[in-house]
KEPA-525359 format. One record per residue (C-alpha): residue in one letter; x, y, z. Coordinates in steps of 0.02 Angstrom, whole numbers, plus 50000, padded with zeros to 5 digits. Layout:
BEGIN
AXYZ;...
// end
This chain:
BEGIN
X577995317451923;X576895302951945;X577535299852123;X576715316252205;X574955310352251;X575775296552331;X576955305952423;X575415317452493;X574455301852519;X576255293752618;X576465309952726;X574625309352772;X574745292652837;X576345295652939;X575395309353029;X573955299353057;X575065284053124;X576255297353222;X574725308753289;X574395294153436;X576325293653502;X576335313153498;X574725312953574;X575505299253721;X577135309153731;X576295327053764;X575265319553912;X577265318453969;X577445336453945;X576135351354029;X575995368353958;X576095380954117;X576605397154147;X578395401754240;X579245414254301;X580955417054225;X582555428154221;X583915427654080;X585595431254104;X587165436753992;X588985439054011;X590735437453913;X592415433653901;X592815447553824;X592145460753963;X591825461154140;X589915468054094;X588615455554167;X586745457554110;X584975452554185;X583215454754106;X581895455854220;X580915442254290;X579655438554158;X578005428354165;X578005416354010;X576125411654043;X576175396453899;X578005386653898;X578325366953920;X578825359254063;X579335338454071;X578155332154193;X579485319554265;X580815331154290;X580145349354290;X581415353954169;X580725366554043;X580765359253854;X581595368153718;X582515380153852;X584005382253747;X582865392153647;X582575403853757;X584285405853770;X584605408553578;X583075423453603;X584185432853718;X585895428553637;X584965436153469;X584675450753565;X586255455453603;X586775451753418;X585555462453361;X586695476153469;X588355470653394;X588935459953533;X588865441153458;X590185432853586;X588845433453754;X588385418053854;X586625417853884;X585605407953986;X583995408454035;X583345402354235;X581595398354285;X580485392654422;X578695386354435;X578385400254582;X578855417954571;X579385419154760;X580755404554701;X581345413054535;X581685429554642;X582825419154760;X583815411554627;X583695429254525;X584495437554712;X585645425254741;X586385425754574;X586495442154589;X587255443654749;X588795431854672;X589275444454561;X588975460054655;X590035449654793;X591575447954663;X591475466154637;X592375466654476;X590935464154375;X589805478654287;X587835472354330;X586755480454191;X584785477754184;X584025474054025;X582145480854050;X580795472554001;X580215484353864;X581825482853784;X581765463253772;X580515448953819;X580495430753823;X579155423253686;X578215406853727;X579115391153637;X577975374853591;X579015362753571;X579495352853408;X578735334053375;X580925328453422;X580795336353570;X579185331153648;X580035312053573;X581195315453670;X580185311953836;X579945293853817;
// end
């Protein structure tokens, strides 16, 4: 018991020490706003879903490579929406673009894949019925920049 006000005292050193490499680390990393389209199917059926294109106004792009941080995240949002409807075996992913006129192209061209193949069943998931929420990243991700 007589180790607790040193532990508090430990941990509030560690974030003092740490708060300058976060601090270097997030200039690596820019909160912006995107443009973005998820996207579901299984092996199971031949049922293909896509949300609509959504504007995430505050997510995390690396600055070096425009990649969006924490975007398998996103993906878990929209794979825990389709377990919350009894179908836990879906692939989800999640696709996103800096400029809305880009995001549509990749959203139509995906889309024109699969309604090429014609064996597939293309169902919209509205946004009302599901919507992508902003992820800040954790301190191991933005570490992950160096």
């Amino acid at each position: 018991m007589g180790m607790k006000p040193y532990r508090k005292i430990i941990a509030a050193m560690a974030l003092i020490l740490l708060g300058g490499v976060c601090n270097e680390v997030a200039a690596k990393a820019k909160c912006t706003k995107i443009y973005a389209y998820g996207f579901s199917a299984s092996f199971n059926d031949s049922i293909v879903y896509f949300t609509d294109i959504q504007e995430i106004d505050s997510a995390w792009i690396n600055e070096k490579n425009k990649f969006l941080i924490s975007r398998e995240n996103y993906s878990f949002q929209l794979k825990n929406y389709f377990n919350g409807l009894g179908q836990e075996h879906r692939t989800c992913v999640i696709s996103y673009a800096l400029e809305r006129k880009d995001i549509e192209k990749k959203y139509q061209k995906m889309k024109n894949k699969y309604v090429k193949a014609g064996n597939f069943s293309i169902k919209h998931i509205d946004s009302n019925d599901f919507r992508f929420k902003a992820i800040k990243p954790d301190d191991y991700e933005l570490n992950q920049l160096k």
